[in-house]
N, C-alpha and C positions, 0 to 999 in steps of 0.2 A: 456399631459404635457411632454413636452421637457425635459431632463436630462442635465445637465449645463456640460459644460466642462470646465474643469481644466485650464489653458496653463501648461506647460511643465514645469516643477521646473529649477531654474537654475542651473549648474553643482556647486559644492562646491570651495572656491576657499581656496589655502592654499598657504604660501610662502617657500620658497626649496630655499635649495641656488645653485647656480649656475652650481656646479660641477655636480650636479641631473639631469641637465638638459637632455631629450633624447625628440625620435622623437614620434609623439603620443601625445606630451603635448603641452595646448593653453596656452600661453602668455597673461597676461590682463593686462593689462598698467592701467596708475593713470587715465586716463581720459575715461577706459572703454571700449577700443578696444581689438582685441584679434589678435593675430598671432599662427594659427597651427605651433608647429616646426616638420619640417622632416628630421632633421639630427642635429648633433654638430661636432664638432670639439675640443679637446683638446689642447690646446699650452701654457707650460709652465704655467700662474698663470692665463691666460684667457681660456674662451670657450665663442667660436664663435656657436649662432646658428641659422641656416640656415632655412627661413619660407617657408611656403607653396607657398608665392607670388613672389619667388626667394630672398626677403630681406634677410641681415641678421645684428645679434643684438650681440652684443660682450659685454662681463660680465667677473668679477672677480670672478674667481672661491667659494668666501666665499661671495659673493654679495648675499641680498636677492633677491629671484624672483618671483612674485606672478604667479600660474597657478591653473588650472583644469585639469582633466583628469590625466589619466597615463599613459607611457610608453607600447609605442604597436609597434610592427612591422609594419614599414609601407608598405605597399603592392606593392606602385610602386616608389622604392626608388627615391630621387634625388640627380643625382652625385653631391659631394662635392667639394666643393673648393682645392686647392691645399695645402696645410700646409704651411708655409710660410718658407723662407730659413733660418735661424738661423743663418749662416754668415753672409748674406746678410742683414740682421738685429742688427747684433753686429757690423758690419761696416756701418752701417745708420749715418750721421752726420747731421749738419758740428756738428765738434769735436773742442773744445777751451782748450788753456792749460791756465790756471788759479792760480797765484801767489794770495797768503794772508796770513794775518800774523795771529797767534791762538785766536784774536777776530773775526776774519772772516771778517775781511774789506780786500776787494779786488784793489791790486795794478795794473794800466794796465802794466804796466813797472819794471824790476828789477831796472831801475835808480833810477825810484820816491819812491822805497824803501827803498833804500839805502843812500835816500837822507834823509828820514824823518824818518824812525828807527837806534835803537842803533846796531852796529856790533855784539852783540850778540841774538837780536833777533828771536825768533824760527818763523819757517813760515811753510806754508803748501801749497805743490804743488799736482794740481791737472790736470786731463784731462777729461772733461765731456763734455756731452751734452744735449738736452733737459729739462730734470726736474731740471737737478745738476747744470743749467749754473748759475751764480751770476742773484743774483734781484739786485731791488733797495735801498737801505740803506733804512728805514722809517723815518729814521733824515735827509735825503735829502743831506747828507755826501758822494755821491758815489754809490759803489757797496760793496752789502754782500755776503759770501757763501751762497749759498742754505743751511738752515736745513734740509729740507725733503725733498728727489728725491727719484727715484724711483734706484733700484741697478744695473741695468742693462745701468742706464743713467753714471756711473762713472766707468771710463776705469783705472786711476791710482792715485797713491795718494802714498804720501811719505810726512813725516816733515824734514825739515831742518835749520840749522845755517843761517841768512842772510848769514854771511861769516864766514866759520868753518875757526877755528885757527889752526887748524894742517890739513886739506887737504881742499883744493881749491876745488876738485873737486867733493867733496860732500857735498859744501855748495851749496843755492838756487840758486844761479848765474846759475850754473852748471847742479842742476835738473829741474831748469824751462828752460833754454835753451832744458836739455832733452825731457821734456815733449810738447813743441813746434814742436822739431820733430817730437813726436810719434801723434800730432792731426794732422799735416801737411800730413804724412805717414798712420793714417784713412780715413780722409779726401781723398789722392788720391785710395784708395784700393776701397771705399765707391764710387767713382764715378766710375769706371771701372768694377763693379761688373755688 
């Protein structure tokens, strides 16, 4: 009589959030696959980490992450990526400077504001990009400010008087002409980088 063999139990899988992440530990995705990782990298609110088959998989530091195994030295490291330039990244565009009034309806023009609000209307200038740029009105009205971007996607932000009654030059006329500058002035620094 033959003595039966077993197969191998499978390793335990548990979820770790992301910041946990090191080299030594398999990755198991929803559909069952596995990625060794042999390194991470830390940046700011993400960790990039880098598999055994050169990929690599970028997570939010408080992201769930389902794995196996633990943290081991890996024997025959694999050089890592470079960290990324953090300038060169805070000058990423294109950069838009962005007039609205404090319902968050987005004007393209100080004209057509000035055309359709009262003089004492409060406004709010912005300069964003990506996350922070305006959506779509969901009334099919235009453009609205983004609620939720990400903070690194808004560069400035100041309220203003359509038209301040005692200085001209710190009503929105004034600061969205400023803020025009400064995405024009990202905008070139971002592509000469």
């Amino acid at each position: 009589m033959h003595p039966q063999s077993t197969p191998p139990a499978e390793p335990a899988t548990r979820t770790i959030k992301a910041r946990y992440l090191s080299a030594g530990m398999t990755v198991v995705y929803e559909d069952g696959t596995r990625d060794q990782v042999t390194g991470t990298i830390r940046y700011g609110d993400d960790v990039t980490a880098t598999m055994a088959d050169g990929a690599t998989g970028t997570y939010h530091v408080e992201e769930g992450v389902t794995v196996t195994g633990s943290a081991t030295a890996d024997p025959t490291p694999t050089p890592t990526p470079a960290q990324p330039d953090p300038i060169a990244d805070a000058l990423r565009g294109p950069w838009l400077a962005v007039l609205a009034d404090l319902d968050g309806t987005v004007y393209p023009t100080y004209e057509l504001a000035a055309r359709d609000l009262p003089d004492d209307a409060e406004m709010t200038v912005r300069v964003v990009r990506d996350t922070a740029m305006p959506v779509d009105d969901p009334d099919g009205d235009g453009m609205q400010l983004a609620e939720q971007y990400h903070y690194r996607d808004l560069a400035y932000e100041i309220d203003a008087w359509l038209i301040d009654p005692d200085d001209e030059s710190v009503g929105a006329r004034a600061r969205y002409a400023q803020a025009q500058h400064m995405a024009d002035g990202l905008n070139a620094a971002g592509v000469t980088r």
